[in-house]
C-alpha positions as CSV (number, residue, x, y, z in Angstrom):
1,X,20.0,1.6,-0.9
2,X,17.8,1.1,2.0
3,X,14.2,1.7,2.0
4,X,11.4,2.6,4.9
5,X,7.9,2.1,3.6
6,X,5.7,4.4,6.2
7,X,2.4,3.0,6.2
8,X,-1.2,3.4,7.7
9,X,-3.0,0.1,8.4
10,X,-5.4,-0.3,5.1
11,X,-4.8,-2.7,3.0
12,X,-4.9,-1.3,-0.1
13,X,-2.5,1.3,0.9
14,X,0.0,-1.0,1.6
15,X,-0.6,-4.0,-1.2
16,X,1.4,-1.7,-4.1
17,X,4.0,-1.1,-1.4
18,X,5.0,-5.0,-1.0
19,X,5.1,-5.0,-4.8
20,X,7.6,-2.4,-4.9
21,X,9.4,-3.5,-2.1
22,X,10.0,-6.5,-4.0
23,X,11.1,-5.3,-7.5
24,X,13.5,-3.1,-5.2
25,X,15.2,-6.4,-3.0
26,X,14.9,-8.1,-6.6
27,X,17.6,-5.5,-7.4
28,X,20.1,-5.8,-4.1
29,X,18.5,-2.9,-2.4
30,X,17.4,-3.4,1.4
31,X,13.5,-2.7,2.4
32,X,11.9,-2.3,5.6
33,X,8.3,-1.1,7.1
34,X,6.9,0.7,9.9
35,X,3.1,1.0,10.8
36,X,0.7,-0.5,13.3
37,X,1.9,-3.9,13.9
38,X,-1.7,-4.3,15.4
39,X,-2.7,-5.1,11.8
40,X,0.6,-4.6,9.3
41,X,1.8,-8.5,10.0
42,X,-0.7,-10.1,8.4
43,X,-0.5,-7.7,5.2
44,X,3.2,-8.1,4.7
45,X,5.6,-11.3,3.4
46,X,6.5,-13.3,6.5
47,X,9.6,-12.3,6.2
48,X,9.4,-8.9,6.0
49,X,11.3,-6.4,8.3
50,X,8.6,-4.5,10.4
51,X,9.2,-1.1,12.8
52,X,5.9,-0.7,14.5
53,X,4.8,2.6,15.0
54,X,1.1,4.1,15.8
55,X,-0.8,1.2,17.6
56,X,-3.8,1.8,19.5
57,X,-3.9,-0.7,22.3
58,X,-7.2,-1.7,23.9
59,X,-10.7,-0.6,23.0
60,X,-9.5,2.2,21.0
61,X,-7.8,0.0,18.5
62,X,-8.5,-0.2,14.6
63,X,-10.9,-2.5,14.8
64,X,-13.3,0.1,17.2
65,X,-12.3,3.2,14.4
66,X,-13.8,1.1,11.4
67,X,-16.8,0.2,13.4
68,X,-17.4,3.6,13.7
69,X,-16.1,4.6,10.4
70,X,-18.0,2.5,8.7
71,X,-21.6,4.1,8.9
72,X,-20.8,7.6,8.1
73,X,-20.9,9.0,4.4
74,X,-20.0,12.3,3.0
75,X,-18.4,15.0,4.9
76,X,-19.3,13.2,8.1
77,X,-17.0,10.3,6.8
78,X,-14.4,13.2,5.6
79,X,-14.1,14.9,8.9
80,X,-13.9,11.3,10.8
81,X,-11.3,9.9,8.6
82,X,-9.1,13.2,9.2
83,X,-9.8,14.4,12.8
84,X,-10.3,11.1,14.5
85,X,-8.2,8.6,12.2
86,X,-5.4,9.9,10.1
87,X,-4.2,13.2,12.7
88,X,-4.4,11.0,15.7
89,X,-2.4,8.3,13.2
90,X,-0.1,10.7,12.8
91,X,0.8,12.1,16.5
92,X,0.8,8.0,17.2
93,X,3.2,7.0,14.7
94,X,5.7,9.8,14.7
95,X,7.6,8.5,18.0
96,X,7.8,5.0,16.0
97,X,8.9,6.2,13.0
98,X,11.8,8.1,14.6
99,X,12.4,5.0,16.4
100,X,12.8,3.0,13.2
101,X,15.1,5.9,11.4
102,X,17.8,5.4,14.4
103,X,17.8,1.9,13.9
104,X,17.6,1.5,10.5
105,X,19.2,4.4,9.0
106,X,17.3,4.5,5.6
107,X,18.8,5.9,2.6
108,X,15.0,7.4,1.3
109,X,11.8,6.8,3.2
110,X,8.3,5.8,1.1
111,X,5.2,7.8,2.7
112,X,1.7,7.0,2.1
113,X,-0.1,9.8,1.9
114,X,-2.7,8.8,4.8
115,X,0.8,8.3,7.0
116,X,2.0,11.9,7.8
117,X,3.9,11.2,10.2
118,X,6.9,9.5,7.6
119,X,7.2,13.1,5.6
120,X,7.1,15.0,9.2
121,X,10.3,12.7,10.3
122,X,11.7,13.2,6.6
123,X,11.2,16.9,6.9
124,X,12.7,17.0,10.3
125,X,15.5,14.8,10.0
126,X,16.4,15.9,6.4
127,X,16.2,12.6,4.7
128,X,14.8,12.1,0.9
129,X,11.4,10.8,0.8
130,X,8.5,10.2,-2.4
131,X,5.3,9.9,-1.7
132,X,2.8,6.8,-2.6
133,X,-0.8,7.9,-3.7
134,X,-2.4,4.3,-3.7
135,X,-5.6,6.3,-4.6
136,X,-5.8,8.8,-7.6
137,X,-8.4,10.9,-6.3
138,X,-5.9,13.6,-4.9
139,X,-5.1,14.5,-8.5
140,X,-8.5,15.4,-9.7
141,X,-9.0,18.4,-7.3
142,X,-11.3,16.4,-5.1
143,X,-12.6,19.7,-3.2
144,X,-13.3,22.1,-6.2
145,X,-16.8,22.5,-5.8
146,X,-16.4,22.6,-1.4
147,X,-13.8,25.3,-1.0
148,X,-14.9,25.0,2.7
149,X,-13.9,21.6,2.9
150,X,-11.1,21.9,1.2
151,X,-9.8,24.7,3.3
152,X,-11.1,22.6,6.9
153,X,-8.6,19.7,5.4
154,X,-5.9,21.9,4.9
155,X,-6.2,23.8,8.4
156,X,-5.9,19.6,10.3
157,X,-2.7,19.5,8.0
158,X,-1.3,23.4,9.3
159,X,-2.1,22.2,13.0
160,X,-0.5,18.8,12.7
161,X,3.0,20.7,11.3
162,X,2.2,23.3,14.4
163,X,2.2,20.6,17.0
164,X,5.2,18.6,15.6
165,X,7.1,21.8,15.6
166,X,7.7,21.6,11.7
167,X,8.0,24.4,9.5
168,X,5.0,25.9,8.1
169,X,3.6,25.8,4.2
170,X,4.3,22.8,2.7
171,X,2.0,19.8,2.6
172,X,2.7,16.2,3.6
173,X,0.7,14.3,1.3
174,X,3.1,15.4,-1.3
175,X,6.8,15.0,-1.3
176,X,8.5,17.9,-3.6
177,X,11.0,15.2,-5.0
178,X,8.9,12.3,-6.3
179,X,5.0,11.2,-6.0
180,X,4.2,7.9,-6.9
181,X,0.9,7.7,-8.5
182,X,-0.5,4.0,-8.9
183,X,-3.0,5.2,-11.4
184,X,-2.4,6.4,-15.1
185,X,-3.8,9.7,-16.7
186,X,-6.1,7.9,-18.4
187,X,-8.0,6.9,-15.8
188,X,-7.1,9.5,-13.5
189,X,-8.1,12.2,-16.5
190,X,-5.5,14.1,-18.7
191,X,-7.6,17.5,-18.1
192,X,-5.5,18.6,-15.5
193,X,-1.5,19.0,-15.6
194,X,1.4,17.6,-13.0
195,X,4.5,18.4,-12.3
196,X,7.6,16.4,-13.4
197,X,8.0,14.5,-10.4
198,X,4.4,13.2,-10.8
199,X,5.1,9.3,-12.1
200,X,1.9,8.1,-13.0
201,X,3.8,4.2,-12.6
202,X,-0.2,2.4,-13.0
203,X,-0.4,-0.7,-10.5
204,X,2.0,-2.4,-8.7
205,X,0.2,-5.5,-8.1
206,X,1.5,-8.8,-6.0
207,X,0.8,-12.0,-4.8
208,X,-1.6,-11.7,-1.4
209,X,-0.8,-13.9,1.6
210,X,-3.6,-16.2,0.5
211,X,-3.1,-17.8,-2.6
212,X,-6.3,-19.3,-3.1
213,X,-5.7,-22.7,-2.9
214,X,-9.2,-23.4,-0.6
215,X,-10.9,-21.4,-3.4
216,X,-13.7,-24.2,-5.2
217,X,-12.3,-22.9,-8.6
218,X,-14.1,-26.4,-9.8
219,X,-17.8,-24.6,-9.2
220,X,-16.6,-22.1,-11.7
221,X,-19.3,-22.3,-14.4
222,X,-17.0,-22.0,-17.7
223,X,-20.8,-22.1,-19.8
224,X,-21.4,-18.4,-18.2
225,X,-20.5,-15.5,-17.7
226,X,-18.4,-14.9,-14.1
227,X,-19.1,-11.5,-12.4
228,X,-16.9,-11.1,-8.8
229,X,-18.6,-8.7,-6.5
230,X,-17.0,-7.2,-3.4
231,X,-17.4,-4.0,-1.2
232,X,-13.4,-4.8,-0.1
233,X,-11.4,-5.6,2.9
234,X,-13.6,-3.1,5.2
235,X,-16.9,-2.2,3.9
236,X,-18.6,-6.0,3.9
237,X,-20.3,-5.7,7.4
238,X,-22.5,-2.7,6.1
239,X,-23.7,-4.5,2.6
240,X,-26.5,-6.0,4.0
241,X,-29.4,-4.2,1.8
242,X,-26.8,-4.1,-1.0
243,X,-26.5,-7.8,-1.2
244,X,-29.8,-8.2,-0.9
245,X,-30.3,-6.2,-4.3
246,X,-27.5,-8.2,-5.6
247,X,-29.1,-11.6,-5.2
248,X,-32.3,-10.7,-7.2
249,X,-30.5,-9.1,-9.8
250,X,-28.1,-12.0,-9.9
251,X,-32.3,-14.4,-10.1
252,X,-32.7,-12.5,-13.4
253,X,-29.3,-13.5,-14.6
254,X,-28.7,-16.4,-13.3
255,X,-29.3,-18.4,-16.9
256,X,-26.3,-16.1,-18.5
257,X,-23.8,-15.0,-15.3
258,X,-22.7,-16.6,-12.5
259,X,-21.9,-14.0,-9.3
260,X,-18.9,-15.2,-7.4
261,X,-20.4,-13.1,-4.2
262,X,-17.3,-12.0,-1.4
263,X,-19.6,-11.1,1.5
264,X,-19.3,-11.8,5.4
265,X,-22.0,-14.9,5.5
266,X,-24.1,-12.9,8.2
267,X,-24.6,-10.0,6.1
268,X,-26.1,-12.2,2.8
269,X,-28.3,-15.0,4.8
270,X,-29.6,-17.6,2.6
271,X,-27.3,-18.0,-0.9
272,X,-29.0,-19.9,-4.0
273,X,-26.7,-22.2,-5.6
274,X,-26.4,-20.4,-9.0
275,X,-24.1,-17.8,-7.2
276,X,-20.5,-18.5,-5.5
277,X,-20.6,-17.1,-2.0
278,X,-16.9,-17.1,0.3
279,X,-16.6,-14.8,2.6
280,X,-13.2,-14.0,0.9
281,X,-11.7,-14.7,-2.4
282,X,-8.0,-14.8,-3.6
283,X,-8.5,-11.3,-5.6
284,X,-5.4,-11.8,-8.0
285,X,-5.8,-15.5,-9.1
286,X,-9.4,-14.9,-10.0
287,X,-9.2,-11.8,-12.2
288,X,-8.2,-13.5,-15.4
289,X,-11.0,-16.3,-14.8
290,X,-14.1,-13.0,-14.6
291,X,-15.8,-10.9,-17.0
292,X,-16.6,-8.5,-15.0
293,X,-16.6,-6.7,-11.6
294,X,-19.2,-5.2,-9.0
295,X,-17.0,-3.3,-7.0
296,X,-17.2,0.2,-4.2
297,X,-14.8,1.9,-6.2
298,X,-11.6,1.0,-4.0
299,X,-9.0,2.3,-5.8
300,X,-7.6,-1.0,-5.3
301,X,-9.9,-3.3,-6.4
302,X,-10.9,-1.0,-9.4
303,X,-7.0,-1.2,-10.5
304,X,-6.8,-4.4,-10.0
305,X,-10.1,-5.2,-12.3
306,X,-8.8,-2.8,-15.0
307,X,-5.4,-4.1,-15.2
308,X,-7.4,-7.2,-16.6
309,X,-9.3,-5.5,-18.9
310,X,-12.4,-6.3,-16.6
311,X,-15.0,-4.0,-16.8
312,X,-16.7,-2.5,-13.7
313,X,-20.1,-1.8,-11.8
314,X,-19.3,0.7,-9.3
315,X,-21.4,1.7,-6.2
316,X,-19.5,4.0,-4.0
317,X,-20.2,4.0,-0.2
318,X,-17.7,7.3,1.0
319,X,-14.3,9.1,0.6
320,X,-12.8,8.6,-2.2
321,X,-15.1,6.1,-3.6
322,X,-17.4,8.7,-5.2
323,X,-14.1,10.0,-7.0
324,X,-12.7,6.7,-8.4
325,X,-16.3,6.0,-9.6
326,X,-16.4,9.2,-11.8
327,X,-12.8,8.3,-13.2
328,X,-13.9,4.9,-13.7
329,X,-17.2,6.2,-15.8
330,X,-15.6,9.2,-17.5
331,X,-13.1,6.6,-19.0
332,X,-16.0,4.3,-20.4
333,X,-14.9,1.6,-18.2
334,X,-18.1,0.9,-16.4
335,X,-21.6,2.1,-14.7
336,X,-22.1,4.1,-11.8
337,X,-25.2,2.4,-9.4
338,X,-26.3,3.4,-5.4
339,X,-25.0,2.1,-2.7
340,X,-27.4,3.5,-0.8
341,X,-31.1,2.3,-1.4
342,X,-30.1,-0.1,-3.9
343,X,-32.1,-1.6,-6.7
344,X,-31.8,-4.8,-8.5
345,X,-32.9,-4.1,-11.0
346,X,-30.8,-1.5,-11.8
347,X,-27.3,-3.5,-10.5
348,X,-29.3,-5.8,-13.1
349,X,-29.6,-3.7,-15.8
350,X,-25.9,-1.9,-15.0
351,X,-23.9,-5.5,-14.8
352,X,-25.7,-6.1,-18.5
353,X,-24.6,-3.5,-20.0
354,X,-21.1,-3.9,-19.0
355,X,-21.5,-7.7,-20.7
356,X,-22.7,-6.7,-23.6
357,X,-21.7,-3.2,-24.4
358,X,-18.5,-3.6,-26.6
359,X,-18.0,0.1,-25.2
360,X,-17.2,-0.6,-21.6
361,X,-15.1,-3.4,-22.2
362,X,-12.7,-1.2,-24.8
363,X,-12.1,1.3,-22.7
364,X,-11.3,-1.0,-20.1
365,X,-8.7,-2.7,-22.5
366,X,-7.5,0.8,-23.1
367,X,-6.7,1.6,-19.4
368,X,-5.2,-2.3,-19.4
369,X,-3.4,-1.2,-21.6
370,X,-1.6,2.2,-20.2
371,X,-0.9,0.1,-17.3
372,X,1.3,-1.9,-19.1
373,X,3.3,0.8,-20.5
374,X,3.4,2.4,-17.1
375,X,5.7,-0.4,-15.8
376,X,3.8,-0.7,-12.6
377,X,6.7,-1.8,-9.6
378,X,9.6,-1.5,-12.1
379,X,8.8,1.5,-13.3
380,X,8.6,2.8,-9.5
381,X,11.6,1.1,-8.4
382,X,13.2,2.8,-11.2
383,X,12.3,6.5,-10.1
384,X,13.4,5.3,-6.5
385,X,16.6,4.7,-7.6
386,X,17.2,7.9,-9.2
387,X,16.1,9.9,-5.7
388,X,19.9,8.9,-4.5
């Protein structure tokens, strides 16, 4: 079998895709990408087979979108992401993604849901393709309460299938044959119900590019407590009053947690030496050294943290952040706190609790747990295989 992973250039959309891509080669099957090679090279395995499809050459690459992107919140950030990232994605990578199906004739295609353009080619070319949902906030009818914005997202989708001359009425965040959920239902919620070909598969995690090996694991302090916080690959430069909030929360717990602090040095200024600061960290490798996590709600990071049993401090900045954090709470797996005019002594108060509270940290053993028996990349690979 030969499979085209279709991908937008985010990170955490395409991390569960290398995972599954390798449980699939582990089993003789042949894998391939396409995206924006602008950005997809230095997310992938170096020797991984790459179409590109969508740059955006010049000033207008992805780099300029995020700086843009990154300031907005609510339905400012909603109607950004969709009319000025994710539509224009679309248009950009469908001549690409054609491209790749001549040359390499894939057997069933693998569509992120924030890359239309790989169902659109699917659709039009008549080839079987399953969706990847690398975040679970899709399935908790995100726009109940804002039919209007709920409709405005689903009149982009209708004009996109206009313009690429594709029939009319279905929806290309969803394939009709197979949607692979990296969540479970209980985090996502078991109040609503799915269809069949919903496989809620949990995580597929893998090793990162980096593996660490200039992380000072020695200045781990094995005496305390070890709390990682991050805002993720893309929110970092807009922390600034968040990480200030941080470091005197982390002054009043300095004598019973030590912060390992991800953060761009420029945005945090002056560190004290009770806290860990790198601008990066090797996510993976340090999960089963923490106790718990500050996090944005990336569905990423968040399923990352819970597949350790870690629970979490959330502080949502936009999109589906907001929706992950009220899984994430509903579940018993952590706090909610602002991003937004932060307060340290509530991030203080919010990072005890999930230390001490017995509460948090069984519930986040609970969701460890369904991810386990979700089977993660296997369990994905598995329902691949059946497509053919």
């Amino acid at each position: 079998m030969k499979v085209l992973f279709v991908v937008p250039p985010l990170a955490g959309h395409i991390n569960p895709t290398v995972a599954v891509a390798a449980e699939l080669a582990a089993r003789g099957h042949r894998v391939a990408w396409t995206g924006p090679a602008e950005v997809l090279p230095r997310l992938l395995p170096a020797d991984a087979r790459l179409f590109p499809s969508g740059d955006r050459p010049g000033p207008r690459g992805y780099g300029a979108l995020h700086t843009h992107w990154r300031d907005l919140r609510g339905v400012a950030a909603l109607r950004f992401l969709w009319s000025e990232a994710l539509i224009p994605l679309a248009h950009a990578m469908i001549p690409g993604v054609e491209a790749a199906v001549d040359s390499y004739a894939p057997d069933v295609l693998v569509v992120d849901q924030q890359a239309l353009a790989g169902a659109v080619v699917a659709e039009r070319r008549g080839l079987p393709w399953a969706t990847s949902a690398t975040t679970s906030a899709e399935f908790t009818r995100p726009f109940a309460g804002f039919p209007k914005v709920a409709d405005w997202v689903m009149d982009q989708l209708a004009g996109l299938l206009a313009d690429c001359g594709s029939d009319p009425g279905w929806d290309p965040r969803f394939s009709d044959r197979l949607v692979l959920v990296f969540s479970t239902l209980e985090l996502v919620g078991e109040h609503a119900s799915h269809p069949g070909h919903f496989a809620f598969v949990g995580p597929a995690l893998s090793p990162r590019p980096s593996d660490g090996s200039a992380f000072p694991w020695q200045r781990l302090d094995p005496l305390r407590h070890r709390v990682l916080v991050s805002l993720g690959t893309l929110n970092g430069e807009a922390g600034g009053r968040f990480y200030a909030a941080v470091l005197q929360a982390a002054e009043q717990l300095a004598d019973r947690a030590q912060l390992i602090l991800a953060a761009p040095p420029d945005a945090v200024g002056e560190v004290p030496d009770h806290v860990l600061h790198q601008e990066r960290v090797p996510q993976l490798p340090l999960l089963p050294h923490l106790d718990a996590v500050v996090s944005h709600g990336g569905h990423n990071t968040v399923c990352e943290s819970l597949a350790y049993g870690l629970p979490l401090v959330v502080a949502p900045i936009r999109d589906d952040q907001p929706i992950v954090a009220e899984q994430v709470t509903t579940a018993g797996a952590g706090l909610r706190v602002r991003f937004g005019r932060p307060r340290a002594a509530e991030l203080h108060d919010a990072i005890a609790a999930v230390l001490d509270n017995p509460v948090h940290r069984g519930a986040a053993r609970r969701i460890q747990a369904s991810f386990a028996a979700a089977g993660g990349a296997a369990a994905a690979a598995d329902r691949l295989e059946k497509l053919l």
